[in-house]
VOBA-1610 file (N, C-alpha, C; in pm, whole numbers, padded with zeros to 5 digits, always signed):
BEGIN
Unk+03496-00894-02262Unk+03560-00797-02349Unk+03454-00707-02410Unk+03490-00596-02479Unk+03369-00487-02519Unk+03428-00472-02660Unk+03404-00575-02720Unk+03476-00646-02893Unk+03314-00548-02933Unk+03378-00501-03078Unk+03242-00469-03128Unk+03249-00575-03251Unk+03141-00623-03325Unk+03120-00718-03453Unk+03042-00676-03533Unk+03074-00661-03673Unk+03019-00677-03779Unk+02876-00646-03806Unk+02814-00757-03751Unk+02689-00753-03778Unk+02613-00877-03665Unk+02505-00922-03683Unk+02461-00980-03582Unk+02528-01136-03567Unk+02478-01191-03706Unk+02598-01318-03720Unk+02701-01339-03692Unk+02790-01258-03693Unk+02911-01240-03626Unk+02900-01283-03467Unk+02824-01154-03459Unk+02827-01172-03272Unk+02761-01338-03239Unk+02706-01389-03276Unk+02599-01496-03288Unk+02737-01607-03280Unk+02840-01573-03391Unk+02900-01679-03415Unk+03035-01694-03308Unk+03073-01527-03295Unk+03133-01582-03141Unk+03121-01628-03003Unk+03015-01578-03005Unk+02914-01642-02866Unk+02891-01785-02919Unk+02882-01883-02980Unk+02907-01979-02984Unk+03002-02052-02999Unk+03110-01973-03045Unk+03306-02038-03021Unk+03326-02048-02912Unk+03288-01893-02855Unk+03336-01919-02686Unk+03269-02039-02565Unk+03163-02041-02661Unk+03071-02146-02532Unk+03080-02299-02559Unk+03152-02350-02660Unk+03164-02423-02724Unk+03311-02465-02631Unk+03409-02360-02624Unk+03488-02386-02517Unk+03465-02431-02345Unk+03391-02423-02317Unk+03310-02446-02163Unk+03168-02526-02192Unk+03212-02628-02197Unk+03058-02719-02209Unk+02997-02751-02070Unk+02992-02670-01983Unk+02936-02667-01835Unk+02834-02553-01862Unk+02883-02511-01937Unk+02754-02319-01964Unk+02703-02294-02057Unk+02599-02240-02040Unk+02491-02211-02160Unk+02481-02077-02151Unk+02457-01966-02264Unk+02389-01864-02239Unk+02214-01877-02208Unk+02177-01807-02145Unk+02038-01838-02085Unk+01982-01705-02168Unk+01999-01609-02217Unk+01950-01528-02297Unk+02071-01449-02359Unk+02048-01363-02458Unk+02193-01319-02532Unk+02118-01212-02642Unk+02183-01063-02651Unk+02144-01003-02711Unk+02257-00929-02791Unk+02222-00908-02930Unk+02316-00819-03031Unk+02285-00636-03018Unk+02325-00557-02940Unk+02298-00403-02919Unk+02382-00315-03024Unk+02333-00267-03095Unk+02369-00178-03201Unk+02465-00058-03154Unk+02588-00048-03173Unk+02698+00053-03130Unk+02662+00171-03189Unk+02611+00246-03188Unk+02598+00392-03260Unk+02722+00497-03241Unk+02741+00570-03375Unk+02884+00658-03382Unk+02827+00785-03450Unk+02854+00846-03424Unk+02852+00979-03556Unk+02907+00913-03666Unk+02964+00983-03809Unk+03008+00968-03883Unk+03131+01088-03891Unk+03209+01034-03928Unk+03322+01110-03951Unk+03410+01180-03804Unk+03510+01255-03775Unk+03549+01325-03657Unk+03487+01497-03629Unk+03516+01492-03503Unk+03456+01652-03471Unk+03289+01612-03445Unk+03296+01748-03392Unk+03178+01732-03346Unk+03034+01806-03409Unk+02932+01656-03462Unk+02886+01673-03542Unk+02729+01759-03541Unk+02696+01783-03735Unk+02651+01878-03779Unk+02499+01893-03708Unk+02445+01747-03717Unk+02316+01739-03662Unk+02318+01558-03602Unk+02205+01554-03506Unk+02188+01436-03461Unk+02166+01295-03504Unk+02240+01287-03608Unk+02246+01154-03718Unk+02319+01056-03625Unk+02317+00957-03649Unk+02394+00841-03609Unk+02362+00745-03705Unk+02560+00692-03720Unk+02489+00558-03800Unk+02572+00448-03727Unk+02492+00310-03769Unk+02574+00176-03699Unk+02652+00159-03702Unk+02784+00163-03658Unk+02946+00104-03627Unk+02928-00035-03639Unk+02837-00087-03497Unk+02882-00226-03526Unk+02747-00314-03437Unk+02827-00402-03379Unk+02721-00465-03275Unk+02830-00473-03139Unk+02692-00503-03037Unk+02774-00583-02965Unk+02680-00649-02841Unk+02770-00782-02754Unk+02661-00908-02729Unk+02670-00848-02588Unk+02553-00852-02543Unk+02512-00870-02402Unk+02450-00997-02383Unk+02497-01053-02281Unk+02486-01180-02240Unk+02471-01239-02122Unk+02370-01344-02080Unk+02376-01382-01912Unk+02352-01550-01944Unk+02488-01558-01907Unk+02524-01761-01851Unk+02462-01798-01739Unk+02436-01963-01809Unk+02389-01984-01662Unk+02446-02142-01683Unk+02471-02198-01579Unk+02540-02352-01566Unk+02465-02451-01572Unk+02515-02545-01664Unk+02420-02661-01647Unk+02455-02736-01547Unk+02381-02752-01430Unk+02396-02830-01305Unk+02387-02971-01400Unk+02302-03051-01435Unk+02298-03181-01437Unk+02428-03217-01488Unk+02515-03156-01582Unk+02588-03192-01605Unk+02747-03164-01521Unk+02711-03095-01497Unk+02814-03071-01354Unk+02827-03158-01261Unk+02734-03172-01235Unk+02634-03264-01119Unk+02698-03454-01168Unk+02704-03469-01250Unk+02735-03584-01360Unk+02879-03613-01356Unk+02929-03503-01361Unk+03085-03464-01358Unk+03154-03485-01191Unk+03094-03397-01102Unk+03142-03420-01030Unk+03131-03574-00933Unk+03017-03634-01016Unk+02975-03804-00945Unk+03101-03884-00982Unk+03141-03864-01107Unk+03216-03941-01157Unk+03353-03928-01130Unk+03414-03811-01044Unk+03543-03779-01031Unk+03588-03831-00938Unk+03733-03865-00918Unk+03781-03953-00782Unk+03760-04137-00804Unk+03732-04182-00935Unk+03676-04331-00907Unk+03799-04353-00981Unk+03848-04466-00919Unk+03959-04560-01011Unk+03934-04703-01010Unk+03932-04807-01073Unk+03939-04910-01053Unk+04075-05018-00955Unk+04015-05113-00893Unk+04166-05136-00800Unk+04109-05314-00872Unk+04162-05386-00926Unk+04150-05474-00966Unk+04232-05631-00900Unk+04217-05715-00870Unk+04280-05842-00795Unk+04242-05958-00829Unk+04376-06053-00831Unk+04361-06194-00926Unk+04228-06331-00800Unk+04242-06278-00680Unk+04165-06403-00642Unk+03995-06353-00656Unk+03944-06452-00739Unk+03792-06412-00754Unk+03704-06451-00636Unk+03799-06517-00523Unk+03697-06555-00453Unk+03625-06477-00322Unk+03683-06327-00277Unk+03681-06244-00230Unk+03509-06213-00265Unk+03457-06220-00134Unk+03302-06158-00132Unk+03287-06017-00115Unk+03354-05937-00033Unk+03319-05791+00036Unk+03403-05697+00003Unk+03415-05619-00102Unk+03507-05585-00160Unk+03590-05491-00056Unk+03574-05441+00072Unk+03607-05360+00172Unk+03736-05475+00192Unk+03746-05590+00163Unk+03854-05667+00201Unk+03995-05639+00115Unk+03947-05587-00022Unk+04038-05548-00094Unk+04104-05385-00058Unk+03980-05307-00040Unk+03997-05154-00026Unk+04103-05151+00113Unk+04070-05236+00164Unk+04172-05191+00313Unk+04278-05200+00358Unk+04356-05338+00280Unk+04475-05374+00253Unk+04552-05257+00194Unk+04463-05216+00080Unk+04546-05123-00050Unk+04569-04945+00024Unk+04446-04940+00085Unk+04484-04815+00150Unk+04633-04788+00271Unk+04623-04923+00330Unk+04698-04933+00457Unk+04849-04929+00366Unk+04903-04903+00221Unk+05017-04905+00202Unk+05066-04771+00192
//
């Protein structure tokens, strides 16, 4: 979005709501750029400008390890069975698949 903010804190503080939503991404650098406006309408007297607002330029980058972490762990379920005396657990997995 091309949101303008306040002041730098501002921008500071939504760039961390939003990333706070996606805990896979980090900003890897992040900058507050000063919006410049004339003052007032029409077109003005001399080359003044004053600050409107801010706004964030930004470049994400993904945290693999934790991705990486995420995707190890996805797909596992436990399959659990009353006889303990079963050595190779492939004896359990193959029955359960074949239903």
């Amino acid at each position: 979005r091309n949101e303008i903010f306040g002041c730098k804190d501002d921008a500071k503080r939504a760039l961390e709501k939003v990333l706070s939503r996606f805990p896979f991404y980090t900003a890897a650098s992040y900058e507050a750029n000063p919006v410049e406006k004339h003052k007032g309408s029409g077109q003005p007297l001399h080359a003044t400008k004053t600050i409107k607002g801010y706004q964030l330029e930004i470049e994400i980058s993904a945290h693999h390890e934790k991705v990486q972490t995420e995707l190890s762990t996805k797909g596992r379920f436990m399959l659990a069975t009353y006889p303990l005396a079963i050595e190779n657990s492939a004896e359990i997995l193959e029955p359960y698949k074949l239903q």
